[in-house]
C-alpha positions in Angstrom: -26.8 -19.3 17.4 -28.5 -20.2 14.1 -30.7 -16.7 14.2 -27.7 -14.6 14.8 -25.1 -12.9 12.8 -21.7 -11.3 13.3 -20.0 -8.7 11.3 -17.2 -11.3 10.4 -19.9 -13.4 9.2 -20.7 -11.1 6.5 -17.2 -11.0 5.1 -15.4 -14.2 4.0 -12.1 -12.8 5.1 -13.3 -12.0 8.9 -10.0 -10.3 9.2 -9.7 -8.0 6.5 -6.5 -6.5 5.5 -7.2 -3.3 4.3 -3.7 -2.7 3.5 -4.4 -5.1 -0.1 -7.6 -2.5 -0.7 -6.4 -0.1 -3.1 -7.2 4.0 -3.0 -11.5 4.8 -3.7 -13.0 7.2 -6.3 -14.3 10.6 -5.2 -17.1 9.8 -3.3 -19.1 12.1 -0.7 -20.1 10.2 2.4 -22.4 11.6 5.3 -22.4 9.8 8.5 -24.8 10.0 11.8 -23.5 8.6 14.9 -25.0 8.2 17.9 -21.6 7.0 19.9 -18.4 8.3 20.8 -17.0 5.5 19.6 -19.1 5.3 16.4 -17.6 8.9 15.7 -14.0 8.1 16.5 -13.9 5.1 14.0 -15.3 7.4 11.2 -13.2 9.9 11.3 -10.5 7.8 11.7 -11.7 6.0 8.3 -12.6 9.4 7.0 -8.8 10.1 6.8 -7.3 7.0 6.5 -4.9 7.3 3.2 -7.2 4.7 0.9 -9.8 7.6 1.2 -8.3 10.8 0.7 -10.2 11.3 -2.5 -13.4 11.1 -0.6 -15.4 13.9 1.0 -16.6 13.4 4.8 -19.7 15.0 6.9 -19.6 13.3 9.9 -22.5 14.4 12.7 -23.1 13.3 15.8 -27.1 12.1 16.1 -29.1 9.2 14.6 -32.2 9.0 12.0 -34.0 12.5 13.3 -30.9 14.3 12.2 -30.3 12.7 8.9 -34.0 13.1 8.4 -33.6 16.9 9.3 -29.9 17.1 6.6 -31.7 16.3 3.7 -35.3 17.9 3.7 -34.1 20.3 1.6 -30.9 19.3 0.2 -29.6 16.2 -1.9 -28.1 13.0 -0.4 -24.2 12.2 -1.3 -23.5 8.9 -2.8 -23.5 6.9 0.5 -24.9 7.7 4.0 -23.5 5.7 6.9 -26.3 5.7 9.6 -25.3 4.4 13.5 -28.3 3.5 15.5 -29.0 1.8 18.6 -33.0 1.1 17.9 -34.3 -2.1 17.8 -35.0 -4.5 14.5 -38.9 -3.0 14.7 -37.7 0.2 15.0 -35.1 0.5 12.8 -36.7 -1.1 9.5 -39.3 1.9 9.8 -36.3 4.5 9.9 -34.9 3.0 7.2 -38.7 3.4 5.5 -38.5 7.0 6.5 -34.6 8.0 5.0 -35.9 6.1 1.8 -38.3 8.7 1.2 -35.7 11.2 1.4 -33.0 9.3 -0.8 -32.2 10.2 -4.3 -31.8 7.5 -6.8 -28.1 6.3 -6.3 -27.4 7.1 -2.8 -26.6 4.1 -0.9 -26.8 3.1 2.7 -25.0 1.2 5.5 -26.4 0.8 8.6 -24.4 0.3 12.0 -26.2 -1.1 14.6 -26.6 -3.3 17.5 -28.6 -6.5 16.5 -27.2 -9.3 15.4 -30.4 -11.1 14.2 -30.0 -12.5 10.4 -33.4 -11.8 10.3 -32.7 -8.0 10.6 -30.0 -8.2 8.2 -32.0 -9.8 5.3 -34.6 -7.5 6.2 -32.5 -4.4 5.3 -30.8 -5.3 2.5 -34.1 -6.4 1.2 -35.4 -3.0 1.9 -32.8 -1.4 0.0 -29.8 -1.1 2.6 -26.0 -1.7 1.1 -24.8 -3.5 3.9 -25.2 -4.1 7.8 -22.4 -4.1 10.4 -22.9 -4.9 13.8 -21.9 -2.2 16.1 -19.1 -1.6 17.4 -17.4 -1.5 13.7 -14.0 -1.4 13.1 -12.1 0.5 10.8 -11.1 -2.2 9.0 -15.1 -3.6 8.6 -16.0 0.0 7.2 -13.2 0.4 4.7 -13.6 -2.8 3.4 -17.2 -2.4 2.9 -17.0 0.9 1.1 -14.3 -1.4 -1.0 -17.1 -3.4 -2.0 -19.8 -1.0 -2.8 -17.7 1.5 -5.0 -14.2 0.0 -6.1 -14.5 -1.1 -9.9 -12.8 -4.5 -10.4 -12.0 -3.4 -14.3 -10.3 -0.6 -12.8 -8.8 -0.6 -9.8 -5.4 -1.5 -9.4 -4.2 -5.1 -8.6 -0.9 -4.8 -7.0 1.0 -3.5 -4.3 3.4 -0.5 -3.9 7.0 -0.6 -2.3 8.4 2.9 -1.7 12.3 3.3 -0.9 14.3 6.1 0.4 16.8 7.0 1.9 17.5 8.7 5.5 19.4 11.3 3.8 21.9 11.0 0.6 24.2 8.4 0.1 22.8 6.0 2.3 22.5 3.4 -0.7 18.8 3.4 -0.6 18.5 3.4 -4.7 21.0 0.3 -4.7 19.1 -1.8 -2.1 16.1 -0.6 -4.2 17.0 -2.2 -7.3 18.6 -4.8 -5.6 15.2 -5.7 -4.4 13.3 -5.7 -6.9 15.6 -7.8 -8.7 15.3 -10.0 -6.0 11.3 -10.3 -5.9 11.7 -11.0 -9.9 13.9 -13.4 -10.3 14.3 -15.3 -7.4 10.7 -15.2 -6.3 9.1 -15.0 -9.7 6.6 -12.1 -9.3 6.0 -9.2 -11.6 8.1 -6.6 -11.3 7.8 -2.7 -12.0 10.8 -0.8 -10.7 10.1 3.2 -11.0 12.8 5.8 -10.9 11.7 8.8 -9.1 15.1 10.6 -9.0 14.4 12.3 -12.4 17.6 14.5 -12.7 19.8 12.0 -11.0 18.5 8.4 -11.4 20.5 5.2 -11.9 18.1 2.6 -12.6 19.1 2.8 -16.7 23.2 2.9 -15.3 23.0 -0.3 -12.7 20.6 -2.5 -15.1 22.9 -1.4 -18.3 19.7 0.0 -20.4 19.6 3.1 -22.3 15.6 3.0 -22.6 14.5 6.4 -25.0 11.3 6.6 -22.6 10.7 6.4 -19.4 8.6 8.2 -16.1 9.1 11.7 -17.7 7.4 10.8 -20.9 4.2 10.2 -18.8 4.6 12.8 -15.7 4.6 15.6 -18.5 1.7 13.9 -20.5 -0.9 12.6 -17.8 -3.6 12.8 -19.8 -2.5 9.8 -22.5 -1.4 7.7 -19.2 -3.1 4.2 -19.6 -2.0 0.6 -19.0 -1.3 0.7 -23.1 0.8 3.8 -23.1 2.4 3.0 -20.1 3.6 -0.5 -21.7 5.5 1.4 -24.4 7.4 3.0 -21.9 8.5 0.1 -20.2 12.2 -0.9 -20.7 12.4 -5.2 -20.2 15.6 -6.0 -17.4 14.2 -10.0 -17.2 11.5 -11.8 -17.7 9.8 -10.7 -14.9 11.6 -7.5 -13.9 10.7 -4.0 -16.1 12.0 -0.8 -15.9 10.0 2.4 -15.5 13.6 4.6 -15.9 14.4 8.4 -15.3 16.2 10.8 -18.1 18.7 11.8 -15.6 19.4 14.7 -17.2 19.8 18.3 -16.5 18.3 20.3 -19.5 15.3 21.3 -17.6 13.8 21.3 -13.8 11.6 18.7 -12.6 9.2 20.6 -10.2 6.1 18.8 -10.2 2.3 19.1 -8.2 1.6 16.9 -5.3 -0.7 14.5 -7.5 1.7 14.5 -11.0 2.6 11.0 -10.4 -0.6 9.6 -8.9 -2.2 8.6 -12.5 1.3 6.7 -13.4 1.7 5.0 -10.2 -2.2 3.4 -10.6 -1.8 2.4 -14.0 1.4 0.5 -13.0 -0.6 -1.2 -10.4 -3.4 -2.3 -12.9 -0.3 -4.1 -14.8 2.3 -5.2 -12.3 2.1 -7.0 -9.1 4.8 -5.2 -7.4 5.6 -1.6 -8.3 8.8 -0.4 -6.6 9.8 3.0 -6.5 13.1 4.5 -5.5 12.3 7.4 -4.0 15.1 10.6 -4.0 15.8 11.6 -0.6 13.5 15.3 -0.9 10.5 16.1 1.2 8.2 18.3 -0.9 4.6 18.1 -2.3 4.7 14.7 -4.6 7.3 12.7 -2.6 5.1 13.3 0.5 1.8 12.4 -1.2 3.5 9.3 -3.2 4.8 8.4 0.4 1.3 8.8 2.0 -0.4 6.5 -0.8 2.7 3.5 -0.7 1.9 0.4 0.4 4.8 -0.2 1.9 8.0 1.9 2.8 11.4 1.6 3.4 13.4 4.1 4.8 17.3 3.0 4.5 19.8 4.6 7.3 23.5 4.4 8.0 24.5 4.2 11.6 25.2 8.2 12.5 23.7 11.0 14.2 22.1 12.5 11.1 20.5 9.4 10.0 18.8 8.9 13.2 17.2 12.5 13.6 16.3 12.1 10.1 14.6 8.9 10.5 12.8 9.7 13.4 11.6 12.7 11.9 10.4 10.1 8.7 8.7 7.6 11.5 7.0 10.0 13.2 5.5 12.2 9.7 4.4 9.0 8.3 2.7 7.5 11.2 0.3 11.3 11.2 0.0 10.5 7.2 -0.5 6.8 7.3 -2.3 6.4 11.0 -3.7 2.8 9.9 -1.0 1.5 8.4 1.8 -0.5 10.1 5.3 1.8 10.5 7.5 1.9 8.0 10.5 -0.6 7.6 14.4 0.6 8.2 17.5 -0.9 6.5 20.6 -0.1 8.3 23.0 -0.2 5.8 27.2 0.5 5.4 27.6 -0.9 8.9 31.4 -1.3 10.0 32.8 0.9 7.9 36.4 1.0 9.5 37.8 3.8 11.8 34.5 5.5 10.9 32.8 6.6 14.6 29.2 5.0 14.3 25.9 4.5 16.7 25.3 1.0 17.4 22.4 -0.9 16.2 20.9 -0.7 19.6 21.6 2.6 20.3 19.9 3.4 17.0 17.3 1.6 17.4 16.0 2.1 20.5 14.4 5.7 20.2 12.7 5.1 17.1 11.2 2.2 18.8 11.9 -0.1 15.7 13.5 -3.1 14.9 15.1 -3.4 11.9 14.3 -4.8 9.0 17.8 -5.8 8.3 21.2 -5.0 9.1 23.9 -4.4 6.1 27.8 -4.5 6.4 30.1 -2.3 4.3 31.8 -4.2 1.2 33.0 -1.4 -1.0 34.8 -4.8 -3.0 31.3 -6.6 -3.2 29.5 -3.8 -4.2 31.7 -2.0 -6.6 32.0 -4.7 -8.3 28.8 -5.5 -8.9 27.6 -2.6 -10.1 30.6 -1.8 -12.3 29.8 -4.6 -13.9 26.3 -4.0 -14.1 25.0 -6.6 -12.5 22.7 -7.6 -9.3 24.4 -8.7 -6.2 22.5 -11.8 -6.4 24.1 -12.0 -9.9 27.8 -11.6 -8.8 27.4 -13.8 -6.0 24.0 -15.6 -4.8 25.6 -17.2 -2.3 27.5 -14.1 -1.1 25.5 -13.4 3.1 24.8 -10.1 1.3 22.8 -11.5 -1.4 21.2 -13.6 1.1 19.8 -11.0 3.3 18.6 -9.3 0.2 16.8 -12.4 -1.0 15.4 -12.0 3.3 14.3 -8.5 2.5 12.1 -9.9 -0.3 10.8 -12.7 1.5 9.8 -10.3 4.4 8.0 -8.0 2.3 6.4 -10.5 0.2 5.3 -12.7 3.2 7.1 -15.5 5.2 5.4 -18.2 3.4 7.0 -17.2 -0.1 9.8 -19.3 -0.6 12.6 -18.5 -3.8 11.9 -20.5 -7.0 14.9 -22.1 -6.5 14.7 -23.4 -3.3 11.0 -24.6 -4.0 12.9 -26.8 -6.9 15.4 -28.2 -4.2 13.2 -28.3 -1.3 13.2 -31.9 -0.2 9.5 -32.3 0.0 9.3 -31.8 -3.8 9.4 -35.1 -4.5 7.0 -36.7 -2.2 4.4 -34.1 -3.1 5.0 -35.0 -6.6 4.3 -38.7 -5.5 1.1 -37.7 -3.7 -0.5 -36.1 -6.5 -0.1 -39.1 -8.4 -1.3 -41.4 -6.2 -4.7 -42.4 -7.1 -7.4 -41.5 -5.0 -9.2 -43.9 -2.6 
């Protein structure tokens, strides 16, 4: 219908991925909703993990009771208003909040016409936005995205946090192996944090002996910027730096549940991909770094400890992350001989997961590589190893990315090259 709008029509993406929206400011929000359904989206946006820094008032009733909230109190910074009244109708509630409205509030309106009409209407009375009811999570977040996120600020890339089951799984190796991976065979920027600050082996397995690293800006938050953070960056490859731990002992490293949350933004204002090998601890800041990754990866090995452990990891980060898909497993050291193990399906099967991939034990493969100091893909790219590594970063980076070098040898390079030369028609 030419007079009629949807809520997808008011996004060019109609199905937003609010997994690329990055984490808001501290905003206060008041919503009125006049549905069960209204209310259950809210307050699942109202602690969805992009938003913990906001502050939520969520009330069930319409115009009359946001009418009756701020005679004689101040409005927040947005008000998100459901209502089922009609185009008529609503414009003149919207008259009557207006008069109530301090300078700077803004407003979204859920409701149930679909008239463009309506919508130009509002927003030409002063409304943020419109969505069409019933809104989904992923309409609401994406909308408070564009009202308050500030492009000069907000970080630009994504977050990949790995850890293991429980120690000696090899989570910090597949970690670096990774990254290495999304550098130099896929070409994408590349931060690769250390989180293990007493016991970290990012500087041993890239052969760097970097005299700053994560420390320097954990215990100094306040001089944390893109520019600081730069100095304390420690260049692997072209593509690939290195954000390394002291891995020392002289002091202990207890930190707050927020003392790495200013370093991990300003990584993603610089980097595309920020990895971070994660030590296998539960306590305030891995939990909260956890909560706010992009992506995780939990990496197992096939026994009984693994698998309560994981489950136990599943099931925590589903409650932190509720709109977020799961997070990935790596089994890895499969086979290891005369050692008693679960089977992949066996595994598996409670956690309700499939894996992301499935690693065999090659003590020779390995130790050689990282006695030498170098990359699997380094010792031996063609090695079914490597290869499922290089898998790994073409799942997480998305099944369209191919590696530079097979994008070199791919035989449809040369009759693209022929088609862009061939003058047009």
């Amino acid at each position: 219908m030419e007079n009629s709008i949807t809520s997808t029509d008011m996004f060019q993406d109609g199905n937003t991925n609010i997994r690329d929206i990055r984490p808001l400011p501290r905003l206060n929000i008041d919503a009125f909703c006049e549905t069960d359904a209204g209310l259950s989206v809210l307050q699942a946006c109202s602690q969805d993990r992009r938003l913990t820094r906001t502050r939520w008032q969520i009330r069930s009733g319409g115009i009359n009771t946001a009418l009756e909230a701020y005679h004689s109190s101040s409005t927040p910074h947005l008000i998100i208003l459901e209502s089922a009244a009609g185009p008529e109708q609503l414009l003149a509630d919207i008259t009557r909040l207006a008069e109530v409205c301090d300078s700077g509030t803004r407003v979204l309106i859920i409701g149930r016409s679909n008239e463009v009409r309506l919508y130009r209407e509002l927003i030409r009375n002063g409304v943020s936005d419109y969505l069409v009811s019933p809104a989904s999570l992923s309409e609401v977040i994406s909308v408070l995205d564009t009202l308050f996120a500030d492009p000069s600020t907000a970080p630009s890339g994504r977050s990949i946090a790995v850890i293991g089951a429980k120690g000696g799984t090899g989570s910090s190796t597949l970690a670096h192996n990774i990254s290495w991976s999304l550098a130099n065979q896929f070409k994408h920027e590349v931060v690769l944090a250390d989180m293990d600050l007493p016991f970290g082996t990012v500087n041993i397995n890239f052969d760097q002996d970097p005299t700053l690293g994560i420390a320097d800006a954990v215990y100094a938050p306040e001089r944390v910027d893109e520019v600081y953070l730069d100095r304390l960056l420690a260049e692997s490859s072209e593509h690939l730096s290195l954000l390394a731990a002291p891995s020392t002992l002289e002091k202990t490293y207890d930190f707050e549940a927020d003392s790495f949350v200013s370093v991990i933004e300003s990584a993603l204002r610089t980097t595309q991909l920020l990895v971070l090998d994660m030590p296998h601890s539960w306590n305030s800041w891995t939990r909260t770094t956890l909560m706010q990754a992009d992506e995780i990866i939990i990496v197992a090995t096939p026994e009984l400890a693994c698998l309560r452990n994981t489950k136990n990891l599943l099931d925590t980060l589903i409650l932190l992350r509720p709109n977020d898909r799961p997070a990935h497993l790596i089994l890895n050291q499969t086979g290891v001989p005369k050692r008693p193990e679960i089977s992949i399906a066996e595994f598996c099967s409670p956690l309700n997961i499939k894996p992301l991939a499935v690693i065999e034990f090659d003590p020779q493969f390995f130790g050689t590589a990282a006695n030498n100091a170098h990359m699997l893909g380094e010792a031996d790219p063609n090695h079914k190893i490597s290869q499922k590594i290089t898998e790994i970063a073409r799942e997480l980076l998305g099944k369209q990315d191919v590696p530079d070098e097979a994008k070199k040898s791919s035989p449809l390079t040369g009759l693209l090259s022929k088609l862009k030369r061939k003058p047009s028609a």
